[in-house]
C-alpha positions as CSV (number, residue, x, y, z in Angstrom):
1,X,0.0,0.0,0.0
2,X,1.1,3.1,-0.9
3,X,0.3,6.8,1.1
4,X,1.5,9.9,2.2
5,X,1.8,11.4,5.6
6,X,2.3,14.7,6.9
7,X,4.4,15.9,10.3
8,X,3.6,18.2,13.0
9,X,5.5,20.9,11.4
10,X,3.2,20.4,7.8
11,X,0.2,20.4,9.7
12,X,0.7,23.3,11.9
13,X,1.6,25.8,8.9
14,X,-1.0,24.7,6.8
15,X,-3.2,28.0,6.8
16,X,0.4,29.9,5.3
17,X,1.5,27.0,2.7
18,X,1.1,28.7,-0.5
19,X,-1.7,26.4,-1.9
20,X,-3.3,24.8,1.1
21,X,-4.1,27.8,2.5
22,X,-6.3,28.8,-0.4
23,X,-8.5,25.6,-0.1
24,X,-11.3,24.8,2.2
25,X,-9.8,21.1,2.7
26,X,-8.1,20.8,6.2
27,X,-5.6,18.1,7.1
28,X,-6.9,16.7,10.4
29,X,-4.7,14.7,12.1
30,X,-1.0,14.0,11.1
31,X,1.6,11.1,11.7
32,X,4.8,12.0,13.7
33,X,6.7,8.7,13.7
34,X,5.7,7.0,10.4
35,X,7.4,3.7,11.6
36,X,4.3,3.5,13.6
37,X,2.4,2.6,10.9
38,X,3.8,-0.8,10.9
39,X,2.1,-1.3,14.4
40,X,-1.5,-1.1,13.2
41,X,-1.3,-4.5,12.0
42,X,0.7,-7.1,12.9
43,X,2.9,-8.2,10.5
44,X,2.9,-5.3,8.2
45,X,6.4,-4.1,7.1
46,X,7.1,-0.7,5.7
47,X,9.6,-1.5,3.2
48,X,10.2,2.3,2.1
49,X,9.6,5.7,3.2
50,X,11.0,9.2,2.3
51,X,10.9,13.0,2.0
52,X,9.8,14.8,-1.1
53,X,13.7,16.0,-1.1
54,X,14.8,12.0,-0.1
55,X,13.3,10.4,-3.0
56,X,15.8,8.0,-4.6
57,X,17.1,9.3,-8.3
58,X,15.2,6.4,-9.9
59,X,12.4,7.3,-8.6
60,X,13.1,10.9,-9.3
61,X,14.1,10.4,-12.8
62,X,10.5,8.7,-13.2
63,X,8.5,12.0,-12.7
64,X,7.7,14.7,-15.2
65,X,10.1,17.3,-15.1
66,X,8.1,19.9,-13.4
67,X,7.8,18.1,-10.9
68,X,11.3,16.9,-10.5
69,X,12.2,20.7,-10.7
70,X,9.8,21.1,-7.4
71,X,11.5,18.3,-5.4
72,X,15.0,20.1,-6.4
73,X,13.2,23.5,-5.6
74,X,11.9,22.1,-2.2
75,X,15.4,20.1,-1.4
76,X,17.5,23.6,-2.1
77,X,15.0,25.5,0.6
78,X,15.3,22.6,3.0
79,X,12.1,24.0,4.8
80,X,10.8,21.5,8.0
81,X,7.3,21.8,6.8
82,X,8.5,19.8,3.5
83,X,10.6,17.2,5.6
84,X,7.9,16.2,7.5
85,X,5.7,15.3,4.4
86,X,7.1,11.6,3.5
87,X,5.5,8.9,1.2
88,X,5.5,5.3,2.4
89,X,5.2,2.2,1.0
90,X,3.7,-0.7,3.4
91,X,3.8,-4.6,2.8
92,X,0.4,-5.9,4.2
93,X,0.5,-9.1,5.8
């Protein structure tokens, strides 16, 4: 299964982010320690999980440019907000 998860520091900001903050949509809740995921079920493994500026340059090199150029625009700012937004994979038991 794949899914995203935003930190404290994402969710707290979220009424100044450029482009949530023009939306009604709300994040409610947010994931501090994504290796917790792996506790919901027993069994479940979480073989993968990175920052929008960890992404491995395979992976990378798979997206459309523009958005290659945000993840080098994001990983030159080093922000907190965008180090706290990782993508996960999880193996299911």
């Amino acid at each position: 299964m794949a899914l995203d998860t935003a930190g404290p520091g994402f969710f707290d900001t979220q009424e100044q982010h450029d482009a949530l903050g023009k939306v009604d949509a709300r994040m409610h809740s947010y994931c501090p320690d994504p290796a917790q995921l792996a506790l919901w079920r027993p069994g479940t493994g979480m073989p993968a999980s990175h920052t929008l500026t960890s992404l491995p340059n395979p992976l990378l090199a798979e997206l459309p440019l523009p958005y290659q150029q945000m993840v080098s625009a994001l990983a030159a700012q080093r922000l907190p907000q965008a180090e706290g937004y990782r993508l996960k994979l999880l193996r299911l038991p």
